[in-house]
N, C-alpha and C positions, 0 to 999 in steps of 0.2 A: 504493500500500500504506500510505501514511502514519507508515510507523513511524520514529523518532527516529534518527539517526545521532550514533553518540559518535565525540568525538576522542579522542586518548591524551594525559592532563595529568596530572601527578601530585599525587593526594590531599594535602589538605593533615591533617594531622595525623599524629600519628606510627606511628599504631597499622598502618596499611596497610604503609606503608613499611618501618617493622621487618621483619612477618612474611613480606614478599614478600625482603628481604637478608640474611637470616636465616640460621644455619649448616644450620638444619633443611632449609629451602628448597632448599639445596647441595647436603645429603646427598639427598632426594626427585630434585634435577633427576640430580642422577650415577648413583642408580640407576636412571633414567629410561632415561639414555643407556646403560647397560651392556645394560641389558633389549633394548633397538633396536637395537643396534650388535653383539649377536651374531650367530651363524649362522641362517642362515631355519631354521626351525620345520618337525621332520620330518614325511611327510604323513600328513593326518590332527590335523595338530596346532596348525595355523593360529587355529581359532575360540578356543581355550587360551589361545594367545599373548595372541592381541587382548584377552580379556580379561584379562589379567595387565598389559599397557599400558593398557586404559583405567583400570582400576582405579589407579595410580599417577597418571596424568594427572587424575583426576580428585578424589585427595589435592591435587594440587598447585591446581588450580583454586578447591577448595574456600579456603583459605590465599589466593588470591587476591583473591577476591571484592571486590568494591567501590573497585579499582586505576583503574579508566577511569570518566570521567563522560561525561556526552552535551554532545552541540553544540543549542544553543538551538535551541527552534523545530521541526518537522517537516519530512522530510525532502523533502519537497515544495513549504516553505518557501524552499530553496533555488537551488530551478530557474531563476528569473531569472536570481538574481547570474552561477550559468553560464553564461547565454546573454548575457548583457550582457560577461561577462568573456573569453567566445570571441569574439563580435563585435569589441570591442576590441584586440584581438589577431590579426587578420587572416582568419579560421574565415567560412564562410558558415553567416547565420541566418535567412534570409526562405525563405519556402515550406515551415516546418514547425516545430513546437512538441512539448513535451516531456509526454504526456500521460497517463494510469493507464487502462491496460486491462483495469483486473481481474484473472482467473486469469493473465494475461500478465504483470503488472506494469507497468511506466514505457517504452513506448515511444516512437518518433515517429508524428507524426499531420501528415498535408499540409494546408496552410493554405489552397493553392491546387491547379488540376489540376498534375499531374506526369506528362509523358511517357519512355516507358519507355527507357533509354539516356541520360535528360537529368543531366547533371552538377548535381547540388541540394547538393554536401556537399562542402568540405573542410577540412582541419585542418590547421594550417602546423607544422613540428619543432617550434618553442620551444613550445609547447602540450604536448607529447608528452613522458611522463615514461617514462625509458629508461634503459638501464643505461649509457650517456655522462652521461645527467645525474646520476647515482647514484656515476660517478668524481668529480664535480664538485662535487658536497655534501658535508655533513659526515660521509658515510658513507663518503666515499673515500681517507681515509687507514687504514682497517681495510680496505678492498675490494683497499688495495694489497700488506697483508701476510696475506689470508687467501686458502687456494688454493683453502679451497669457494667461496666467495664466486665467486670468478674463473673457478670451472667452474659454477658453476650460475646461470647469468643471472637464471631466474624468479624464486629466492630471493634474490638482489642488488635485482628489483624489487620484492619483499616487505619485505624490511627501508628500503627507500629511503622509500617508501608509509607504512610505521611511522614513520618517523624526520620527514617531511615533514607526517602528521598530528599527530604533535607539537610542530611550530613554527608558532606564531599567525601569524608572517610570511611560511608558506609561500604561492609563486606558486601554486602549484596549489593552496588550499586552498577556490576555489569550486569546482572538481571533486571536490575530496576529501570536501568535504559532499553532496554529491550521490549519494555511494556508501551502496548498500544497510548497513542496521546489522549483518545478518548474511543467511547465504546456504541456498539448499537443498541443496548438497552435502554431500555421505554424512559428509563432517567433523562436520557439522550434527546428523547423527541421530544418535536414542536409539538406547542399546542393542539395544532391541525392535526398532526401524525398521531397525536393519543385520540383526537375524536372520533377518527376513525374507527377506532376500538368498541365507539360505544354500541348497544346493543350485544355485545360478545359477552362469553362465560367468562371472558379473562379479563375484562373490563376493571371488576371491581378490585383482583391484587394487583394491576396496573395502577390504581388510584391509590391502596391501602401502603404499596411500594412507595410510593411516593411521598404520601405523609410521613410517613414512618423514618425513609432518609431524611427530611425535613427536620422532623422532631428531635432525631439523633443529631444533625448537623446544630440547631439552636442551642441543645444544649451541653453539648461538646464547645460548641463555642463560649458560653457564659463560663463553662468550668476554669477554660485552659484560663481565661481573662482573669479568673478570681483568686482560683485554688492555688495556694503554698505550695501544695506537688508538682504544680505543674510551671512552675519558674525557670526550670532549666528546658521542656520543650522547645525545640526548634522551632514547633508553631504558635510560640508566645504571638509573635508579631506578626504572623500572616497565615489566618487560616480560614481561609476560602470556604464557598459552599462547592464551586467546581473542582475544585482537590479534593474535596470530601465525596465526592460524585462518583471522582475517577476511583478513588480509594474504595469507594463501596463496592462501584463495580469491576474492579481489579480483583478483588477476593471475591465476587459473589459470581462471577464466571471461572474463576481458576481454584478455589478454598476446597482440600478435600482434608478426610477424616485421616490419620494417622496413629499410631499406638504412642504412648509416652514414652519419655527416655528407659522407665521403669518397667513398658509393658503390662500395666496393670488398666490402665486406662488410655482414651483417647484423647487426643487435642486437632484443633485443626492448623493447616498447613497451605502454603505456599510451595511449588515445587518445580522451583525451574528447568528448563530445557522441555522436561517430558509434558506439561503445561501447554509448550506448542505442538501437539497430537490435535488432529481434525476429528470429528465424531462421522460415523459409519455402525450402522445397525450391525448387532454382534452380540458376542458376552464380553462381560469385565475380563481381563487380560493383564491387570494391573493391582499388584500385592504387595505387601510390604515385608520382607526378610528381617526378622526382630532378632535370627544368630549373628549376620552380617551388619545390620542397623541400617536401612536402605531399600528406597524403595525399587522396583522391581519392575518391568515391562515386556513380557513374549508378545510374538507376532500374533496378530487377529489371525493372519491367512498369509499366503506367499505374496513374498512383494517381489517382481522383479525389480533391474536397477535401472533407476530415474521413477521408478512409482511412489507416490505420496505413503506416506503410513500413517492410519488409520488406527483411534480406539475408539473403544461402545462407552458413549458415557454415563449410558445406565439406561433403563425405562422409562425414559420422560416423555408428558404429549408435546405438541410444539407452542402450544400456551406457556409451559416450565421452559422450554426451550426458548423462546423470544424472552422472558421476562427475565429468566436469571442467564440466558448465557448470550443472548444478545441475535440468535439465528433463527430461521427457519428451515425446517430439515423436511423435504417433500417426499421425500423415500421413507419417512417412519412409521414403522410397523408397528410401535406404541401409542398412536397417539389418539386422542380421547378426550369428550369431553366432560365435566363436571355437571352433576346435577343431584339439588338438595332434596330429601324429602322427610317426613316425619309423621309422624301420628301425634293428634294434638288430645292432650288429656282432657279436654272435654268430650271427647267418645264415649259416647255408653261402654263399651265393649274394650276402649285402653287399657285397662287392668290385665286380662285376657290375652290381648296380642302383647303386651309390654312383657310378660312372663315366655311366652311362646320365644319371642327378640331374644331373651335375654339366656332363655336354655340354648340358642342357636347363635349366641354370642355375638348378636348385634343390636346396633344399638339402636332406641325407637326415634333414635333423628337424628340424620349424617348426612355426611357428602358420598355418592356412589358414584360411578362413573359408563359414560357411553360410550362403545368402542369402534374403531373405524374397521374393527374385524366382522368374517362371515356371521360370527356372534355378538350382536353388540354391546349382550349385556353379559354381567357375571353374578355367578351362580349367589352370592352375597346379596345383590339388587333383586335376583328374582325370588329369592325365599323372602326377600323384604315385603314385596306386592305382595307376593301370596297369601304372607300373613295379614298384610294390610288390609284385602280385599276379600276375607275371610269371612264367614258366617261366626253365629255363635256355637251350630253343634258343632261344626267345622275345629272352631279353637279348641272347644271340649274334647273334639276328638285327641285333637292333638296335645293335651297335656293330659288326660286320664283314659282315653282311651287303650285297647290293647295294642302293644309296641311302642307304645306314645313317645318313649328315649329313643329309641332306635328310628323313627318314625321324621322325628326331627332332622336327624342329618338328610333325606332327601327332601327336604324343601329346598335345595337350591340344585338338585336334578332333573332336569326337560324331561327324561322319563318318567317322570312321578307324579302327573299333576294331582293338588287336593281334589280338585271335581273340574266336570268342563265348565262348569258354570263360573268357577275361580279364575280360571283361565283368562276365558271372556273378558271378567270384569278387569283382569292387569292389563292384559294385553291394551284392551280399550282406555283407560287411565293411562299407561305410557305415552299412548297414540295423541289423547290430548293433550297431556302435558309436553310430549315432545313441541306438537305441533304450537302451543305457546310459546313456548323459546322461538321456536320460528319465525315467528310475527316480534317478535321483540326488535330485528334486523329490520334496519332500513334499506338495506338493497335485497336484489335476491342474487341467486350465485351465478346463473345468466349475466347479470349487470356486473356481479366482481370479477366474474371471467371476462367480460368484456373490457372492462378498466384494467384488470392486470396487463392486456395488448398494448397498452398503451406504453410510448419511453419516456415520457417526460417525469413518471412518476421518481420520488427522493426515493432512496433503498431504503426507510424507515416507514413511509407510504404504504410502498410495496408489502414490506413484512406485515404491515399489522392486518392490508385487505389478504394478503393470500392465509393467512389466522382466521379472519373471520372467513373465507371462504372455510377452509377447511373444516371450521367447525359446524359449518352449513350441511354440507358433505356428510360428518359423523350423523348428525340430525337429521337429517334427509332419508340416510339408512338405515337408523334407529324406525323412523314412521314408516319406513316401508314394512319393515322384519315386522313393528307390531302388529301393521293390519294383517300381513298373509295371514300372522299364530292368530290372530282374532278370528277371520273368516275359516282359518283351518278347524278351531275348536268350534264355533259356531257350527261347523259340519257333522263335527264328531257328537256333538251334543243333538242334534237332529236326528240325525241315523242310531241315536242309541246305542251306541259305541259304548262296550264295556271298559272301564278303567281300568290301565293295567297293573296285574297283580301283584302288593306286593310280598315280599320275600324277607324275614329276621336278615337272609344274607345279605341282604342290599345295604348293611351298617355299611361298609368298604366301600362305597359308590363314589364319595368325595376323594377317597386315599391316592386316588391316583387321576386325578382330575386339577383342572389352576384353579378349582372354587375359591380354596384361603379362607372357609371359614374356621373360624377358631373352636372348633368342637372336638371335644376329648369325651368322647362317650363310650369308650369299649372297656368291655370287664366290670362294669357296673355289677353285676351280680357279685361280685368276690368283695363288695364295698358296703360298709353296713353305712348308714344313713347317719350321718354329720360330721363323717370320720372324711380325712383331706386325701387326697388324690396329690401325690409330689410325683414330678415332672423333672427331668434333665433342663438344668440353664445351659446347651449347648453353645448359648453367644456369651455368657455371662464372663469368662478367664480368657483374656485376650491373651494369654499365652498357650493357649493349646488350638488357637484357631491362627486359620492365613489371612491379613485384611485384602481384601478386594476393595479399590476405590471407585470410588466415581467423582469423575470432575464436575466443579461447581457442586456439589450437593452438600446440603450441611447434616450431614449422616455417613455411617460407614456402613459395607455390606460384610459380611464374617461368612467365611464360607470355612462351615466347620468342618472337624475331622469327620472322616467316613463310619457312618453310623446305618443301625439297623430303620430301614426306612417307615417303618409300623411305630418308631417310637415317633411320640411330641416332644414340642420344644416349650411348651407355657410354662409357667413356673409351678402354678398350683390352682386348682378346681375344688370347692367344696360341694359334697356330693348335695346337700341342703340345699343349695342352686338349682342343682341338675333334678333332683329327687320330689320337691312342694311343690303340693298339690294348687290349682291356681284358688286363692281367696275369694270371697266377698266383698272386700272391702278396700275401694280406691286408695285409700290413705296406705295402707299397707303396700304397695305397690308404690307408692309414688316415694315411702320412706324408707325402700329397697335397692330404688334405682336414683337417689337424688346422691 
């Protein structure tokens, strides 16, 4: 991309520095903070808000202007030194270089062949800028009397990033030059470019992102201004809301999970070199060696040489993928969208389903999801409706009838409906509620496919209409798949179609199924009633597991040792849950699940 990376130095003259310590300044950042730091914005009143915040934010920016200079040279200019200064430092360099792939940007390119599984990549701790190293700087006498700081890692490695591009003698400052000047995420766009959004499922963390850097930037900025501790940071004198921008989005496209120096726990990380890896649908590829201390990267698949190399950054839809890493990925086999539902305790009959939810280990009001596969939905969502749209014997069945434990785990089985008439009714409720999201879009996918032809659009334009297309798409496909099951079961129910049978064997239906629900129902018999059901913590000792990363995520994935696939992984089940019978009485219910 070639474009310049600045450091954080503070202007030399006085006129900048004034107007950024200014009382003026103080009073903008405080009502910056009181703006963010009230109560969310009643609904309907979201797109308001954000402009009422950017509007301030971009008083204060204005006022800023001219605070940061650039680092010499382009930003491409600096890729040796990186590679010479990872070399130096223990990091493997041979078998691949740092190269511009255009619409992609800066990836890796193989210098030689690469066979798929072969170890080409890794990076040792002291390379790795982490929230231990961030104790250990000049940031860590404020990180030890601030309790955001201490709860919020990502932001501990955003101000570490600030604080380390501001010192000429940082270690890390041949990685730090090699960081994009700025980024595509939604922080990034115009006004225009977020309105676009509206109407979408990703609207609303596009807007809650926003606030939220806001509210961190205000009052990160009152702190460094006041706090004792924070006298010796290097952003005493100059601390921008667009350095705290880049800084956010610096860790929150590149921040992954790492095991501590001690191995007992996790922190998160910065990890240069292997950072410039492009995403490509796959598995995780990328673990951390806790003998060696370093993290670790095998081939997704064969690369010949001059091919790009590629890793899977994990399961994300392209709503997670625009907002935290900054792209759109039109090949993803993940992607999906959001959608909320609930049973509201004014139901007669809540008591009822809320127990049925709760033996099938879901919860009576969540976020599920719709998928852009031949199935759009998961086996989670549809035990959800089923129960939802349940009768009373229906639910009696299902909690005291016979098999009624074992009965439970196929609710979220296509082969098992409770009746056709249950069918009907989800299927039909999907249909509508899909088809209201639908109407919530101002275009239709005709007209975004039409405006995508077009060139004149910004690449930020672009990304948020082919978003909302996409999610048109997943919706689109979701209202198809419900009407056929609708009219299918409508048939079956006409023609008097016997239900099919079922079988005590069909406990195992889910075992080897992606359902994911959280149901530990076998061996029940061998369990007397209030006695606990303990479960293997297979994630729990990060020393007997490999970490698998995922970039930008602020989570880590533990792929643990090879174990017998019948067992679970929850911690503990009391049979009391699984075993009462459902009550009479609302309040009981409601002071079970509160």
């Amino acid at each position: 991309m070639g474009k310049k990376s600045r450091v954080k130095i503070q202007k030399s003259g006085s006129a900048a520095t004034t107007s950024v310590s200014s009382k003026e300044m103080m009073i903008l950042v405080s009502e910056l903070l009181q703006k963010c730091s009230s109560g969310g914005p009643t609904a309907g009143k979201e797109w308001e808000e954000y402009l009422q915040i950017r509007g301030l934010v971009e008083k204060i920016r204005k006022k800023q202007r001219g605070m940061s200079v650039e680092f010499e040279g382009r930003r491409d200019d600096h890729f040796p030194h990186l590679m010479s200064w990872a070399r130096d430092h223990g990091a493997s360099c041979e078998g691949f270089a740092v190269t511009n792939f255009g619409a992609e940007g800066y990836g890796l390119r193989a210098t030689r062949d690469i066979k798929a599984e072969e170890l080409f990549l890794w990076i040792p701790r002291k390379m790795l800028m982490t929230v231990e190293s961030a104790k250990k700087s000049v940031l860590g006498p404020l990180y030890n009397q601030d309790r955001i700081l201490q709860a919020m890692d990502n932001v501990t490695l955003a101000l570490h990033l600030l604080c380390e591009r501001a010192n000429p003698a940082s270690f890390w400052l041949p990685y730090i030059r090699t960081l994009p000047q700025e980024y595509d995420t939604p922080l990034f766009y115009e006004q225009d470019e977020v309105q676009l959004l509206q109407g979408t499922q990703a609207v609303q963390d596009v807007l809650s992102q926003y606030r939220n850097t806001a509210r961190q930037y205000a009052y990160f900025y009152k702190l460094i201004q006041t706090h004792p501790a924070s006298s010796k940071l290097p952003l005493k004198d100059s601390f921008t809301f667009d350095d705290y921008r880049w800084a956010v989005s610096s860790v929150m496209t590149r921040q992954n999970q790492i095991p501590t120096e001690d191995g007992r726990q996790v922190t998160l990380a910065l990890i240069p070199l292997w950072d410039m890896c492009n995403h490509r649908n796959g598995l995780i590829t990328t673990g951390y060696n806790l003998e060696d201390d370093r993290c670790e990267c095998v081939a997704l698949q064969d690369y010949k040489k001059n091919e790009q190399i590629y890793i899977f950054y994990g399961t994300r839809s392209n709503a997670e993928f625009v907002i935290h890493n900054g792209f759109f990925y039109q090949e993803n086999a993940h992607d999906q969208v959001k959608i909320k539902l609930g049973i509201s305790k004014s139901e007669r009959l809540y008591a009822m389903k809320a127990e049925v939810l709760a033996r099938a280990g879901i919860p009576v009001s969540s976020i599920f999801a719709l998928y852009c596969n031949e199935q759009p939905i998961s086996a989670q969502l549809l035990a959800f409706l089923r129960v939802f749209c349940m009768k009373e014997e229906e639910l009696r069945d299902y909690l005291l009838g016979g098999h009624a434990i074992n009965k439970i785990v196929t609710l979220g089985s296509m082969e098992f409906p409770v009746s056709w008439d249950n069918e009907i009714k989800l299927w039909t409720f999907l249909e509508t509620r899909v088809a209201l999201l639908l109407k919530a879009y101002k275009t239709t996918s005709e007209e975004d496919s039409s405006t995508l032809e077009k060139s004149e659009l910004s690449p930020h334009s672009r990304m948020a209409i082919q978003l909302r297309l996409a999610e048109k798409w997943i919706l689109e496909k979701a209202l198809a798949s419900g009407r056929a099951k609708r009219v299918h079961f409508q048939k079956q129910l006409e023609e008097g179609a016997p239900l099919p049978d079922y079988h005590e064997s069909s406990i195992a239906l889910l075992e080897n199924t992606d359902a994911k629900l959280p149901i530990i129902l076998h061996k029940l018999g061998e369990i007397q009633e209030g006695q606990e059901i303990q479960f293997e913590e297979t994630g729990a000792r990060v020393e007997n597991a490999a970490f698998e990363m995922d970039p930008g995520a602020n989570r880590l994935a533990l792929k643990p040792e090879p174990r017998d696939p019948s067992e679970e992984t929850n911690t503990e089940i009391t049979i009391s849950t699984l075993l009462n019978h459902c009550k009479d009485q609302v309040e009981v219910y409601e002071s079970l699940f509160s």
